[in-house]
VOVEX-917104 format. One record per residue: residue in three letters; z, x, y of N, C-alpha, C in turn; residue number from 0. Coordinates in pm, 1 decimal. Atoms other than C-alpha are relative to their C-alpha. Layout:
+-----+----------+----------+----------+----------+----------+----------+----------+----------+----------+-----+
!   r !      nup !    neast !   nnorth !     caup !   caeast !  canorth !      cup !    ceast !   cnorth !   k !
+-----+----------+----------+----------+----------+----------+----------+----------+----------+----------+-----+
! ALA !        Z !        X !        Y !        Z !        X !        Y !        Z !        X !        Y ! NUM !
...
+-----+----------+----------+----------+----------+----------+----------+----------+----------+----------+-----+
This chain:
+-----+----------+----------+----------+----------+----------+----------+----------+----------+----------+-----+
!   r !      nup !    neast !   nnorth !     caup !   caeast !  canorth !      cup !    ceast !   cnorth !   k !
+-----+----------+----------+----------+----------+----------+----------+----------+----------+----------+-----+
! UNK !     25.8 !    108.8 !    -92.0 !  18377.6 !   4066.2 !   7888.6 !   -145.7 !    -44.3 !     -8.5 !   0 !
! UNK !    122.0 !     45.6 !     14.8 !  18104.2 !   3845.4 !   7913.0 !   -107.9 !     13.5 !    164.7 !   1 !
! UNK !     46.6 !    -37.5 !   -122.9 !  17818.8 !   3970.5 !   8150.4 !    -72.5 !   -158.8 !     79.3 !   2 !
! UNK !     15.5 !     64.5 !    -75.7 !  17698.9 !   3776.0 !   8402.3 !   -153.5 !    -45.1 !     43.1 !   3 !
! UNK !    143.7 !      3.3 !    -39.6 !  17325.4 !   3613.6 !   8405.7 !     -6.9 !    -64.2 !    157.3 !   4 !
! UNK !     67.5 !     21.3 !   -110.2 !  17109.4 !   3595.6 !   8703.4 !    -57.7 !   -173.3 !     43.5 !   5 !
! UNK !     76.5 !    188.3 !    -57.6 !  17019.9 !   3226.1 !   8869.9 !    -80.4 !     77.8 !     53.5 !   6 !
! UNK !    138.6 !      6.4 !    -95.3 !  16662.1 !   3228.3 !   8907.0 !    -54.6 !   -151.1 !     41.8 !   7 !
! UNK !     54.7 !     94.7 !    -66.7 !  16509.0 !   2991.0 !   9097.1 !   -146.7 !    -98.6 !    -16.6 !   8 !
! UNK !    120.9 !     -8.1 !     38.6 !  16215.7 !   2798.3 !   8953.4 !    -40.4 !   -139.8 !     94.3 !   9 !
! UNK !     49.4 !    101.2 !    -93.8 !  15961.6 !   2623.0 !   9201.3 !    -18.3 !   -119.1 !    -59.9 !  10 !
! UNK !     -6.3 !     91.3 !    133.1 !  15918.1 !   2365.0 !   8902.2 !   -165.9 !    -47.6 !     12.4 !  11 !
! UNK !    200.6 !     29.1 !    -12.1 !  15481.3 !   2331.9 !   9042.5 !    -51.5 !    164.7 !     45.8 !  12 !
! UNK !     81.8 !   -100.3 !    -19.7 !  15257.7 !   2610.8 !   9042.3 !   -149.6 !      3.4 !     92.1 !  13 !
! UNK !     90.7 !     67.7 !    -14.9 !  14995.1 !   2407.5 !   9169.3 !    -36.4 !     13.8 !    169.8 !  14 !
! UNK !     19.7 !    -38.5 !   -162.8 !  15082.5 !   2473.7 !   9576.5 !   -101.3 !     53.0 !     78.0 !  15 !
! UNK !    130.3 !   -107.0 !    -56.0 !  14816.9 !   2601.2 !   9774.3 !     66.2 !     71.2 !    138.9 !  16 !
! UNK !    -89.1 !    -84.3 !    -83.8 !  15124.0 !   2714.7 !  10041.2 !      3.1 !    127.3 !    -48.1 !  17 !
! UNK !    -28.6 !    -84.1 !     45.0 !  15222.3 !   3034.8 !  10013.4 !    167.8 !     10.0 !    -25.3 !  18 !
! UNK !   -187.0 !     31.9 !    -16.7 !  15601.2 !   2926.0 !  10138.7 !     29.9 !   -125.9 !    -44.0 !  19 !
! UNK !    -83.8 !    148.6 !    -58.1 !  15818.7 !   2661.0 !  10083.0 !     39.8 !    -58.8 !    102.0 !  20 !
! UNK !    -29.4 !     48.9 !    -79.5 !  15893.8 !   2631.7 !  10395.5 !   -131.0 !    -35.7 !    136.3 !  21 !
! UNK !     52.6 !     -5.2 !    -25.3 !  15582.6 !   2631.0 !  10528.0 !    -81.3 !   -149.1 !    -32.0 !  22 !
! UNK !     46.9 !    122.1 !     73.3 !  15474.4 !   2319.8 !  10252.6 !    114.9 !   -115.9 !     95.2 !  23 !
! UNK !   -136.9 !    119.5 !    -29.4 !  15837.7 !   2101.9 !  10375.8 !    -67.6 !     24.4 !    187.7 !  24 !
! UNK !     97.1 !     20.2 !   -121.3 !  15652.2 !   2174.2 !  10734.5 !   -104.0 !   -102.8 !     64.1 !  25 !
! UNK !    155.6 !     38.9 !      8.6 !  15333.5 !   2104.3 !  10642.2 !     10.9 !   -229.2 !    -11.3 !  26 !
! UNK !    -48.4 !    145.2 !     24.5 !  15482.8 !   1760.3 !  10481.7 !     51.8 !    -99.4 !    108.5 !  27 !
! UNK !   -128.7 !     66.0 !    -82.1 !  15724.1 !   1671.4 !  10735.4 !    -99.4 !    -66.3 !    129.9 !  28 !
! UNK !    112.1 !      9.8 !   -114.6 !  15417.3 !   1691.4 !  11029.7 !   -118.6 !   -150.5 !    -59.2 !  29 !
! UNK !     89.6 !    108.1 !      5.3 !  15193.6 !   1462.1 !  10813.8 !     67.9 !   -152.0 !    -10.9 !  30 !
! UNK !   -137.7 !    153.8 !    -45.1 !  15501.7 !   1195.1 !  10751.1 !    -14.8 !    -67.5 !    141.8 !  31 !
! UNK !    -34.8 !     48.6 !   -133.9 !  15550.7 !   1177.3 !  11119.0 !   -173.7 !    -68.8 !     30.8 !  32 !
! UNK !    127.9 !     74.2 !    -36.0 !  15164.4 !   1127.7 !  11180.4 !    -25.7 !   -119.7 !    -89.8 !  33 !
! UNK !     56.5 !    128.6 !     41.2 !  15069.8 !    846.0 !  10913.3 !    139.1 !    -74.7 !     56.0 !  34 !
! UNK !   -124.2 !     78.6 !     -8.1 !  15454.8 !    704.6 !  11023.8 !    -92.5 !    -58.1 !    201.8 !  35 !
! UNK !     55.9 !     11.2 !   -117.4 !  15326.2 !    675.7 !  11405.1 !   -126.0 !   -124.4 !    -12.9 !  36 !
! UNK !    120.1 !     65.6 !     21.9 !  14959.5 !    544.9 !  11280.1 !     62.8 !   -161.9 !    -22.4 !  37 !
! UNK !    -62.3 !    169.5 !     36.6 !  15136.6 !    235.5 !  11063.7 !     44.1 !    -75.1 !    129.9 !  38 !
! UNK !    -55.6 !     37.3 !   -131.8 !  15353.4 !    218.3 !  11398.9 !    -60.8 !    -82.2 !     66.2 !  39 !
! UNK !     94.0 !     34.8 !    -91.3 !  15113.2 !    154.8 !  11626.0 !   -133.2 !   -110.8 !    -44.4 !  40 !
! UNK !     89.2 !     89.4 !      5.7 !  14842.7 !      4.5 !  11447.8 !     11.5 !   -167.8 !   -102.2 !  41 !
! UNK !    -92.3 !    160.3 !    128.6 !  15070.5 !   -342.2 !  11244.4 !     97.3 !    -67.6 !    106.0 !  42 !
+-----+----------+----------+----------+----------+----------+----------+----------+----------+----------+-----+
C-alpha cells in the first residue's frame, strides 16, 4: 500500500513580524475598521 504523506502547512511570507496568525488577521482586521471609520467620517 501506498503510505500516506503529511499536509504541511506553508505560511507562503516569512517576512511577518507577528508571531501568530491570528494575532496578524487581528492586528489587520483593527486597522481596516480604523482607516474604514476615518474615510467615513472625514468625505
Amino acid at each position: 500500500m501506498e503510505k500516506l504523506k503529511t499536509q504541511s502547512f506553508d505560511r507562503g511570507s516569512a517576512l511577518s513580524i507577528f508571531g501568530s496568525d491570528r494575532k496578524e488577521d487581528l492586528i489587520a482586521l483593527i486597522l481596516a475598521l480604523i482607516l474604514s471609520f476615518f474615510i467615513y467620517f472625514t468625505y
